[in-house]
C-alpha positions in Angstrom: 14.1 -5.1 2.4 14.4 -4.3 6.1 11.1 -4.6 8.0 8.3 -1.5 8.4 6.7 -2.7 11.5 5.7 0.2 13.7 6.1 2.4 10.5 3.2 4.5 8.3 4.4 4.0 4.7 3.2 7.1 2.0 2.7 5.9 -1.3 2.3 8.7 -4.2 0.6 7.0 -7.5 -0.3 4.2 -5.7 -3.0 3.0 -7.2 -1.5 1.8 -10.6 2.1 0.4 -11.4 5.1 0.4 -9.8 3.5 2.2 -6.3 0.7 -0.3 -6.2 3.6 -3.1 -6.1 5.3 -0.7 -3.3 2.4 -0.5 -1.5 1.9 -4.4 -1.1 5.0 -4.9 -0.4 4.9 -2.4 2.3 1.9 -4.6 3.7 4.5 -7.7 3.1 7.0 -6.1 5.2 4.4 -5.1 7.8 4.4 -1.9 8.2 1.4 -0.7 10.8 -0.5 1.7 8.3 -0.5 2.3 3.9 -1.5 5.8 2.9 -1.8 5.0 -0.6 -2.1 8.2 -2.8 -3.3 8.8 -6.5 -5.2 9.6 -9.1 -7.9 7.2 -9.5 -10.2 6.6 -6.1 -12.0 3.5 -7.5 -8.5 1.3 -7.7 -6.9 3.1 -4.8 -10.2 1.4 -2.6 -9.7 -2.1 -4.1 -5.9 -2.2 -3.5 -6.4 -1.1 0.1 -9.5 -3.6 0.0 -7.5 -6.3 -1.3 -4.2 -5.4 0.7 -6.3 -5.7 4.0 -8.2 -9.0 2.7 -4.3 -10.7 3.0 -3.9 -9.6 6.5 
């Protein structure tokens, strides 16, 4: 995967499955901001919690 940095990455159902693995990857890659989009508020905070905890 080609580097994100300077990019905002949209996720849609990313806080479950396959988008939550697409969204920390997107962090690997470092892309500057995560909108991470779905159904369930409660995960979607601890992935974006847990994403920023690994810098």
């Amino acid at each position: 995967m080609r580097t994100l940095e300077g990019l905002i990455v949209v996720v849609t159902g990313g806080t479950q499955g396959l988008g939550e693995e697409i969204a920390r990857r997107a962090a690997q890659h470092h892309a500057a901001g995560i909108v991470i989009c779905g159904r369930g508020q409660e995960n979607g905070t601890r992935i974006a919690a847990e994403i920023g905890e690994s810098g």
